[in-house]
N, C-alpha and C positions, 0 to 999 in steps of 0.2 A: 463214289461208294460211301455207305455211312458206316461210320467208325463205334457209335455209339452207342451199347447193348441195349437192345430191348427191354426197357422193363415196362410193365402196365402201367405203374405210378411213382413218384419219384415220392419219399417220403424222407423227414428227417433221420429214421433209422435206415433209408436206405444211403444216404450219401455219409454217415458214421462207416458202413459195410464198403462203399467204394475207396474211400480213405483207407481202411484195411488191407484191400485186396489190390490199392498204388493203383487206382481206375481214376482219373485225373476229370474234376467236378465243372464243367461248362455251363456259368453262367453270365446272361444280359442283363439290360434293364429293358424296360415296354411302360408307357404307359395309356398306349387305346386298344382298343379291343383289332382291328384291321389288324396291328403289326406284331402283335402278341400270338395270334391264330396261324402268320408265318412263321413265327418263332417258334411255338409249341411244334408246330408240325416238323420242322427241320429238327427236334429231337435237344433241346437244350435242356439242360438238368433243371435249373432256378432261373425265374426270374423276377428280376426284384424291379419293382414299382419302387422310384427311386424320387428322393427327393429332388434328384437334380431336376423332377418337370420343372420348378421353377427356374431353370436355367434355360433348357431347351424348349421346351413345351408353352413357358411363359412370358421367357426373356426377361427374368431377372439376373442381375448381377453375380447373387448368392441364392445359395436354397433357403436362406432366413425365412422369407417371405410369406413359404406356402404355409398353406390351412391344412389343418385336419381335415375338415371338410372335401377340401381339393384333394387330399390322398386318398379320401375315402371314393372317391368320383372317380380319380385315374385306378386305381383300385380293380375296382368294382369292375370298369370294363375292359379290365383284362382277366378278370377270373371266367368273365362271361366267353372267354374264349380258350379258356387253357384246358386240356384235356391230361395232360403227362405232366407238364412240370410242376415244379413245388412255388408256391407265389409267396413273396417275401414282400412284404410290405414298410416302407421307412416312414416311422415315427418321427413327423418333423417337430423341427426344434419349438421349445415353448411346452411341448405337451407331456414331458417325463423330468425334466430337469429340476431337483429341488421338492418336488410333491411326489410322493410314490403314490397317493390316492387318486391324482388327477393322471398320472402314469396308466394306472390299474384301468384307471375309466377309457381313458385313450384310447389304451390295445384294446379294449371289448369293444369299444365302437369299430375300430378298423376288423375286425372279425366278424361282427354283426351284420355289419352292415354291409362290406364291400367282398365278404364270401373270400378273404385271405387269408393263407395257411399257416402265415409267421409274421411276427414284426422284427423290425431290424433297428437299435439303439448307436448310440457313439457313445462312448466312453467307459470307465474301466471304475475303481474305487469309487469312485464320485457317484457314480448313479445304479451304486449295488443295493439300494433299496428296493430302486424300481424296478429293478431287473427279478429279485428276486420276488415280490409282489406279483407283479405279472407269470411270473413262471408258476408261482402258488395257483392260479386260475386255468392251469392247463393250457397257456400258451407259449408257444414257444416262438424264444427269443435267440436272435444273431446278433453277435458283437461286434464293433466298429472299431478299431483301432488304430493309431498313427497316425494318418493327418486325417483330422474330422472336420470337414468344412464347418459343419454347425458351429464350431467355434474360431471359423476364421477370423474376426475380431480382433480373438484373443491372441492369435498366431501372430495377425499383422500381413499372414504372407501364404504361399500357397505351398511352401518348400519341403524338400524333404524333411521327412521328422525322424527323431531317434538319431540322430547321427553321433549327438555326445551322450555319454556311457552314462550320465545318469537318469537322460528320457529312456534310452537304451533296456537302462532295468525296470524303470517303471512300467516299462511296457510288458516286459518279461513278466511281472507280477499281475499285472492288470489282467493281460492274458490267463494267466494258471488261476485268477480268481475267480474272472468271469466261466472258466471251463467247472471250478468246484462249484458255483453259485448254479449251473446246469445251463448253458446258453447251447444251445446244438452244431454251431459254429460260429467263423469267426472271419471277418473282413480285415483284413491290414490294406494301408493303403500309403499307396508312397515312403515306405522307410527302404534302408537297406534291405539289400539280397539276404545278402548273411544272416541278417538279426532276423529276416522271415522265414528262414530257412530252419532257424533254431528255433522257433517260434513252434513250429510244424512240428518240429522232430520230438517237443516237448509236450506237444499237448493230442490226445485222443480225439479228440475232436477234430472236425475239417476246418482246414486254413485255406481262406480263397483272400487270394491277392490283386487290384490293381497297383502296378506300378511298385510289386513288389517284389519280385524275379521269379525264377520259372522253380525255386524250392518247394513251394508251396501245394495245397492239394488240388487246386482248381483256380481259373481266372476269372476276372468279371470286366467288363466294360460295357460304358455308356452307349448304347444302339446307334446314336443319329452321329458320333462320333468315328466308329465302329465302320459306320458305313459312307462315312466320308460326305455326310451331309452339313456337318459343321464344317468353316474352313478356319475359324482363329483360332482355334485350342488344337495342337499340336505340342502335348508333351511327349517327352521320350517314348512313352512306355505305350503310347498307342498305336497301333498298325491298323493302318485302314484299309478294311478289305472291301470297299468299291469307293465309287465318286459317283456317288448319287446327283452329290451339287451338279456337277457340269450336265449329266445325265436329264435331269430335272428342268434343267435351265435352257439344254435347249428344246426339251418337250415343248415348257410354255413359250417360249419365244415361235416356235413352229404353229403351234396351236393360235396364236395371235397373228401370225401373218396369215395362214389359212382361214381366219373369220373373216380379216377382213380385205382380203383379196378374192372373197366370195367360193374357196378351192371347197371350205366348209361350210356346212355340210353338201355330201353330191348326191347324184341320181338316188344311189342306194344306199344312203343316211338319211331318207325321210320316208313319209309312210303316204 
């Protein structure tokens, strides 16, 4: 049975209205157009075109790597499939940090060109230029807060963030800044329950969490994750609801002993 009301279209004013009325925000990531068309249809609120393809999609170590270009491509062909949800598109790294001009140029390309309805940013003070830049053109922006890969580097590490009191407030501030600067929501990822909890409680806007406890307004995780298609990332906070991997594996393994044990194709597999 589906759990999730009907609405025609999901908009940033409407997931403000389910925040309101405590209707908890279910979002993935997708990036082709095949697995986006299942996802749309199963009724998911957001789906965010993430920069993890370069993790999953590309087999990069980090999401440093990807192009605009390539988000504009994964993009693109998932809007070509979404009918209901709202498509959040991540501005990878390189293309907002430090230039609020080349920020500005960024998001209009990813809007242009790839027919998506949001971009999504990491960071809080530091890149209130561009935030607010891009918002000045009528697009709207999601915030990224807590552990932002884009600056794994800088981390060193993949670990929780916020844990001592004065990432803690910074974050607290970042957050209420980027809510006054008008971002339409908000990503935490990986800190404390507690600190996302109050995070939520303080700010009007929607608070979607990985790995950040069940406080918050809505979830988000990574699809090929999600579905147990990945087997070496196994953080806490992921629950995988199938095993695609073994599923998969022994498809092709079936499919290869049936070519060439002649099973494929038979009588009524050919014309």
């Amino acid at each position: 049975m589906s759990v999730h009301k009907e609405y025609k279209k999901i908009t940033t004013k409407r997931l403000f209205d389910m925040k309101q009325a405590g209707e908890k925000i279910a979002m993935l990531t997708a990036y082709d157009y095949t697995m986006a068309k299942i996802l749309d249809a199963a009724g998911i609120d957001i789906i965010l075109v993430g920069d993890s393809a370069s993790n999953v999609m590309a087999g990069h170590e980090t999401t440093l790597p990807i192009t605009l270009e390539q988000m504009i491509y994964h993009a693109g062909s998932v809007v070509r499939a979404v009918n209901r949800a709202l498509v959040v598109v991540d501005m990878p790294f390189g293309t907002y940090q430090g230039n609020s001009t080349k920020a500005l140029e960024s998001a209009i390309r990813i809007m242009k060109e790839s027919g998506g309805h949001a971009v999504k940013m990491e960071g809080g003070e530091e890149i209130s230029d561009s935030v607010t830049r891009i918002l000045s053109a009528g697009i709207p922006v999601m915030g990224h807060l807590g552990l932002t890969p884009q600056s794994i580097y800088k981390f060193g590490t993949y670990t929780v963030r916020a844990k001592e009191e004065k990432e803690a407030e910074k974050l607290i501030k970042d957050a209420k800044l980027l809510e006054k600067l008008g971002v339409f929501a908000l990503v935490l990822e990986k800190i404390p329950a507690k600190l996302a909890q109050k995070v939520a409680q303080n700010l009007s806007i929607p608070v979607i969490g990985i790995g950040a406890g069940a406080g918050v307004d809505g979830q988000v995780l990574v699809m090929h994750d999600m579905l147990g298609m990945t087997k070496d990332f196994s953080p806490r906070f992921l629950r995988r609801y199938a095993d695609l991997h073994t599923t998969m594996h022994k498809a092709f393994i079936q499919y290869i002993n049936d070519v060439k044990s002649l099973d494929f194709p038979n009588e009524n597999e050919q014309y």
